[in-house]
C-alpha positions as CSV (number, residue, x, y, z in Angstrom):
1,X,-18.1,14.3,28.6
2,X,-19.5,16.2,25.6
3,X,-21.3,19.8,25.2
4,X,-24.6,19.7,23.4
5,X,-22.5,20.8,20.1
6,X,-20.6,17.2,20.2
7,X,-17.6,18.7,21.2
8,X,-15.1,17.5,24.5
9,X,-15.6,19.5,27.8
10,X,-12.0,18.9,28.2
11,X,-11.2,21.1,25.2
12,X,-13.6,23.4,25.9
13,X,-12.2,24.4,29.2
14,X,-9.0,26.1,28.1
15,X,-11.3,29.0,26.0
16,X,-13.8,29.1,28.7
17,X,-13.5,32.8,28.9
18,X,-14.6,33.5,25.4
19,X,-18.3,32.8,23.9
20,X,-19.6,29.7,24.0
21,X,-20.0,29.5,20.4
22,X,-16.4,30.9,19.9
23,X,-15.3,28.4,22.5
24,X,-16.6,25.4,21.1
25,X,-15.4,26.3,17.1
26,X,-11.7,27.5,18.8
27,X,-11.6,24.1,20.3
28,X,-12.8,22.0,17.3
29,X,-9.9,24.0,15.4
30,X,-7.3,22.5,17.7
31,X,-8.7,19.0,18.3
32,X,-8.6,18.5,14.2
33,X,-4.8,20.5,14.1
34,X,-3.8,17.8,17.0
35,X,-5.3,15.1,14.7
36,X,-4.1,16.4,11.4
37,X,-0.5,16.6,13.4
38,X,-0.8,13.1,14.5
39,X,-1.9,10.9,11.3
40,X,1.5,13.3,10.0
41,X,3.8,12.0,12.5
42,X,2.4,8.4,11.4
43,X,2.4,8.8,7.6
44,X,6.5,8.1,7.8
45,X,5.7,4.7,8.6
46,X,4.2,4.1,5.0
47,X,7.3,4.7,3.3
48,X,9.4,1.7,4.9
49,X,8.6,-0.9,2.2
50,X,9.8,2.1,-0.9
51,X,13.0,2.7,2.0
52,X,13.5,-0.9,2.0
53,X,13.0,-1.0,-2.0
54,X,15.4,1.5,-2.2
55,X,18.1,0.3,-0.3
56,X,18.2,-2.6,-2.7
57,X,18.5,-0.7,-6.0
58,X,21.8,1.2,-3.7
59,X,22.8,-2.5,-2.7
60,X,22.7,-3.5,-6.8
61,X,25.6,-0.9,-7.5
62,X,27.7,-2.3,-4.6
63,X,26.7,-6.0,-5.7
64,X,28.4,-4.7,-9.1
65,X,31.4,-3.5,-8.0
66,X,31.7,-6.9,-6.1
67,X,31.5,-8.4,-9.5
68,X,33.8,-6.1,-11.1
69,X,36.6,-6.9,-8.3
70,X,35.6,-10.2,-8.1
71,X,35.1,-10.2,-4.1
72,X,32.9,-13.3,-3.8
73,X,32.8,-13.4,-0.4
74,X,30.7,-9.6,0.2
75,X,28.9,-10.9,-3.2
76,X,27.3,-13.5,-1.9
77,X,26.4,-12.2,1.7
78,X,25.3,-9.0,0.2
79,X,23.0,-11.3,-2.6
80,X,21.4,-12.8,0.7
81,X,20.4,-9.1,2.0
82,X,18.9,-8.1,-0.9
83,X,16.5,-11.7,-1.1
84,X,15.9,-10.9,2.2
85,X,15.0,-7.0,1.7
86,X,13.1,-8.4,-1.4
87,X,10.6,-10.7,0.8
88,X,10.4,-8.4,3.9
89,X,9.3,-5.4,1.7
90,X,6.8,-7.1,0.0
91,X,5.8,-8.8,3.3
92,X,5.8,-5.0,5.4
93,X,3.8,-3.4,2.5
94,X,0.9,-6.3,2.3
95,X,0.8,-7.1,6.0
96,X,-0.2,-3.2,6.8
97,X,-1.9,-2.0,2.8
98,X,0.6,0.3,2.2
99,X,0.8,-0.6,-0.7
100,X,1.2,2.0,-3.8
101,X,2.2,2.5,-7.5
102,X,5.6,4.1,-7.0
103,X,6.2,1.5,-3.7
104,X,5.7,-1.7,-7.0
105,X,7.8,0.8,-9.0
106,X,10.7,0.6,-7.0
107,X,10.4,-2.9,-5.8
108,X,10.7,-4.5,-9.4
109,X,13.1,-1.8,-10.3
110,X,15.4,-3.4,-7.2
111,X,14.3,-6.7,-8.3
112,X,15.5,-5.9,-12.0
113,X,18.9,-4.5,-10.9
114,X,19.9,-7.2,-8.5
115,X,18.6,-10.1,-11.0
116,X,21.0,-8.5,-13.7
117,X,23.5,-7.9,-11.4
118,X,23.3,-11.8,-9.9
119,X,23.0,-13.1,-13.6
120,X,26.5,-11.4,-13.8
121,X,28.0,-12.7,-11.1
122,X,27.0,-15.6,-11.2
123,X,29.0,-15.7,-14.8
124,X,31.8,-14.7,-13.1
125,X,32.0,-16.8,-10.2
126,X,30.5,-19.8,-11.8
127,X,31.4,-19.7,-15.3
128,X,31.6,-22.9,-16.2
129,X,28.7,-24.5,-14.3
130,X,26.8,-21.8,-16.6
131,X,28.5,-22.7,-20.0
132,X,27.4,-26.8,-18.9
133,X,24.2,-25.4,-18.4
134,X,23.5,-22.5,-21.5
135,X,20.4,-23.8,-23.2
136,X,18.3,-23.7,-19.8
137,X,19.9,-20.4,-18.3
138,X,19.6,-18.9,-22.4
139,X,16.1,-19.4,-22.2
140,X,15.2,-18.7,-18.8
141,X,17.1,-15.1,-19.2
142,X,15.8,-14.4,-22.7
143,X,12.4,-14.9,-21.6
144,X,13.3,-13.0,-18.8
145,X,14.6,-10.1,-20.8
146,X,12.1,-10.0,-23.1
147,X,9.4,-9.4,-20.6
148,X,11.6,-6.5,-19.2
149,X,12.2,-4.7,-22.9
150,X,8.8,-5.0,-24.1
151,X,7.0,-4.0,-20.7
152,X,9.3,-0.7,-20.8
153,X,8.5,-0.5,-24.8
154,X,4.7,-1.2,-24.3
155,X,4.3,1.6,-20.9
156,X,7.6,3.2,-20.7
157,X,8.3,1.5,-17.3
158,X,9.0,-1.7,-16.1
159,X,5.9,-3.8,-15.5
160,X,5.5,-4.5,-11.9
161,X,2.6,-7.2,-12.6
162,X,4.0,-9.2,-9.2
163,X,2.5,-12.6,-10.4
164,X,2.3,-15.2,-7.6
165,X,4.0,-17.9,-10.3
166,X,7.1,-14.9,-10.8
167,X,7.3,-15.2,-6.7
168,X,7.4,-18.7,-6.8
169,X,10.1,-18.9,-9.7
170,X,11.7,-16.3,-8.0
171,X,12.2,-17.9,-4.6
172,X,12.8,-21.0,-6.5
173,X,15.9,-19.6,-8.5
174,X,17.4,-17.5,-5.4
175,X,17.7,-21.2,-3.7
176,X,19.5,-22.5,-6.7
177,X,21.3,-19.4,-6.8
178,X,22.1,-19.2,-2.8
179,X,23.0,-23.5,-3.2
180,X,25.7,-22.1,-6.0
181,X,27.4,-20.0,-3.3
182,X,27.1,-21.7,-0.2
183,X,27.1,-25.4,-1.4
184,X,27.6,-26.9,-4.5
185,X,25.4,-27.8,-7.9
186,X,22.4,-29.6,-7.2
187,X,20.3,-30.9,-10.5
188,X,17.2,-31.1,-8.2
189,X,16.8,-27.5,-7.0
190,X,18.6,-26.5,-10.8
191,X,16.1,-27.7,-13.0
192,X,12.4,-27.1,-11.1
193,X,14.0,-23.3,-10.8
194,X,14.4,-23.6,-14.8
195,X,11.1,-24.9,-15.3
196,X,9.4,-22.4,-12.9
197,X,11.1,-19.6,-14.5
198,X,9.8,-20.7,-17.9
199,X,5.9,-20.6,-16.8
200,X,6.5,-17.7,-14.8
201,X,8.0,-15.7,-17.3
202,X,5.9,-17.2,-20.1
203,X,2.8,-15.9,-18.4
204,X,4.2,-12.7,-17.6
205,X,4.5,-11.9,-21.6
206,X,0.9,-13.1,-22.6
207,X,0.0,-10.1,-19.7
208,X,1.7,-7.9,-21.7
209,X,-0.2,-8.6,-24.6
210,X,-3.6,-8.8,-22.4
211,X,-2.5,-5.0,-21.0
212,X,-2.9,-2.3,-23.2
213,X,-2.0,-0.1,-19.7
214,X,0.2,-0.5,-16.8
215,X,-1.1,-2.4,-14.5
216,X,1.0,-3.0,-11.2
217,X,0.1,-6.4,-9.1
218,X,-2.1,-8.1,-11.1
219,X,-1.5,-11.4,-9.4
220,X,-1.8,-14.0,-12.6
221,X,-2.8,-14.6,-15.8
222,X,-6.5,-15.0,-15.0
223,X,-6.5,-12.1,-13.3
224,X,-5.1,-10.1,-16.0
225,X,-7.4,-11.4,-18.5
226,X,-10.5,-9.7,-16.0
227,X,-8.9,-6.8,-16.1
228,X,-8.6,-6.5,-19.4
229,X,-12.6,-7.4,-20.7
230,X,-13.8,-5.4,-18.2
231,X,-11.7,-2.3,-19.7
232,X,-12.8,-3.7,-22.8
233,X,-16.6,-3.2,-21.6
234,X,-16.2,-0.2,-20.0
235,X,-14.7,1.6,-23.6
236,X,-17.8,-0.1,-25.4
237,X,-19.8,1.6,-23.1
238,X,-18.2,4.6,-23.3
239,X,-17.9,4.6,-27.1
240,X,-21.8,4.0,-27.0
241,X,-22.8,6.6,-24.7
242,X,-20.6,9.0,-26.9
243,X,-22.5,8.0,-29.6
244,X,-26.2,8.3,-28.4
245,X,-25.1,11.7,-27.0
246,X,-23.7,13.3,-30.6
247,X,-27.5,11.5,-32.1
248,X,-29.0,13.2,-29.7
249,X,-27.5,16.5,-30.6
């Protein structure tokens, strides 16, 4: 039940002594300090995916030192948390939009640590499956390097673009990686990885030459060429309605 100012009885009746007037604005102060309180105690919840994100870039310095010692046994179960962390992150932050430029900072920078880390290891642990295998793995890691220096040389950061064919590629090399450690070589699941990571990296550099700016989950090539006419347009129009301004002057 409601007073004729909108406001609950029920949080009326605790300044019932004062002035009406006073009553009602005292009681409106504590129904919004009660609300403000609440979405408070609920905004924690919006920072499990960057938690999640960075427990992986943690999880990247132990998957070194695995390397370094040459423990393949807590290399390979710790490789499997960090997929895992990698989708469910992703997953937590999409499912519920809390979604946010520092949250797709951290994820590729976990992404960037464990993928160097795993390209590591796996030279270590699988040395000569890699050496039968160099031209592939050269060019799937030199494209995949090459996105990673010129994105921080184009914006000063890594790019964080997300691409549905880089998740794709992604998942598709963690299998072949995963089937390394816990199976054996398998040419089937080895060279659609390869080929996946060639597109996906291929179309991750012609972004970077579509994006003048940092732009974090574009989704895809189309996408990024959008984005970039309609910035296009917008300076056009800005650059012309600087210009009819000064003739008008």
């Amino acid at each position: 039940m409601r007073n004729r100012y909108g406001t609950p009885m029920a949080a009326v009746l605790p300044y019932s002594g004062m002035s009406p007037t006073v009553a009602v604005w005292a009681a409106r102060g504590s129904l919004n300090l009660a609300m403000s309180t609440r979405r408070h105690a609920r905004a924690w919840w919006r920072y499990i995916p960057n938690g999640i994100s960075l427990a992986r870039i943690g999880a990247a310095l132990v998957l070194l030192t695995a390397t370094l010692e040459q423990n393949r046994r807590l290399f390979q179960w710790l490789l499997v948390a960090c997929i895992l962390s990698d989708i469910l992150d992703g997953w937590i932050a999409r499912r519920f939009d809390w979604t946010s430029h520092l949250g797709a900072f951290l994820d590729s920078a976990g992404d960037v640590l464990v993928q160097l880390v795993a390209i590591g290891g796996l030279w270590t642990f699988y040395r000569e499956t890699i050496v039968a295998h160099r031209v592939p793995v050269l060019i799937v890691v030199s494209l995949y390097l090459a996105e990673v220096a010129i994105a921080v040389f184009r914006y000063g950061r890594i790019s964080s673009f997300h691409t549905f064919l880089v998740r794709v590629a992604s998942s598709a090399l963690a299998i072949f990686v995963l089937s390394l450690f816990f199976w054996r070589y398998v040419d089937w699941i080895f060279y659609p990885a390869i080929a996946l990571g060639v597109l996906a990296y291929s179309e991750e550099l012609l972004i970077l030459v579509l994006l003048a700016e940092w732009t974090p989950d574009v989704g895809g090539l189309y996408r990024a060429w959008r984005i970039a006419k309609l910035r296009d347009y917008s300076g056009l129009q800005s650059a012309a309605g600087a210009n009819s301004e000064s003739e008008t002057r």
